[in-house]
C-alpha positions, 0 to 999 in steps of 0.5 A, spaced: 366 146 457 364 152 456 368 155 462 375 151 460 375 150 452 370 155 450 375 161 451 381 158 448 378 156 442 375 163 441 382 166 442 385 160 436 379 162 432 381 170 432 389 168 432 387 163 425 382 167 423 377 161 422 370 163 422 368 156 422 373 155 429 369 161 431 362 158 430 364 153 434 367 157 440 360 161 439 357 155 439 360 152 445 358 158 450 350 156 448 347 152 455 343 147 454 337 150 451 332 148 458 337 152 462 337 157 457 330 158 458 330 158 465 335 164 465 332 168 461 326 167 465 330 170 471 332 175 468 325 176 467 322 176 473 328 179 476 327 186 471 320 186 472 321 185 481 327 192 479 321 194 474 315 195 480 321 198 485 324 203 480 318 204 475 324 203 470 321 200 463 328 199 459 331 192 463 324 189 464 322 191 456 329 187 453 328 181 458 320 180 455 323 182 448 329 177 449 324 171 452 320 173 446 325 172 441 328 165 445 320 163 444 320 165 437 326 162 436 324 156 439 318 155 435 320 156 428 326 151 429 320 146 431 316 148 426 322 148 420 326 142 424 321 138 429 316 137 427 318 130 424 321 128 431 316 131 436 308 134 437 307 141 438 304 137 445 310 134 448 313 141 445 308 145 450 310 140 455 318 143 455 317 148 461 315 143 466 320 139 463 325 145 464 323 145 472 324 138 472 331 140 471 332 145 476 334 141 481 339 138 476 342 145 475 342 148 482 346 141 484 351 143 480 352 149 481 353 147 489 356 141 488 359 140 482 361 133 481 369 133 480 369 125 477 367 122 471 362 117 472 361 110 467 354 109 464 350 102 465 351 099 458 347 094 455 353 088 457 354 091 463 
């Protein structure tokens, strides 16, 4: 969705003008947020890997401040928002669950699966 509608819908949104058609185009172009987190944390180690290498503070600072807004972010959703719907336990518990999906996204960017596939419904 991101690649194939997200780019149309932005181009129709500046076309029309809409702001709410480029709210949902934005929208769209946000992963899920267990991917989001793991790149951001790539982007992290990566800038701290280029950071002992190059001793150049600038890209391992914007990754460590970006990973701290994507937590802050994160927490005061919670807070406002989920608080009613799960603990602050389970939520301390999204990592590993985020590492249980990296399987998941490493299968989809080598084998991308090109078929739709029906999910088991009750009367099946």
């Amino acid at each position: 969705m991101i690649l194939h509608a997200a780019p149309r819908l932005f181009l129709e949104a500046l076309r029309r003008r809409d702001h709410n058609l480029l709210g949902l185009a934005l929208d769209l172009c946000v992963p899920p947020l267990a991917l989001l987190m793991l790149l951001t944390l790539t982007v992290f180690v990566g800038s701290a890997v280029f950071y002992w290498s190059t001793k150049l503070a600038l890209p391992l600072w914007l990754s460590a401040m970006s990973l701290l807004m994507l937590g802050l972010s994160v927490l005061l959703a919670w807070g406002s928002y989920g608080r009613q719907v799960i603990s602050l336990a389970s939520l301390a518990s999204a990592p590993f669950y985020a590492l249980w999906k990296l399987p998941l996204y490493v299968r989809f960017m080598v084998k991308r699966q090109a078929e739709w596939i029906r999910s088991r419904r009750d009367s099946d």
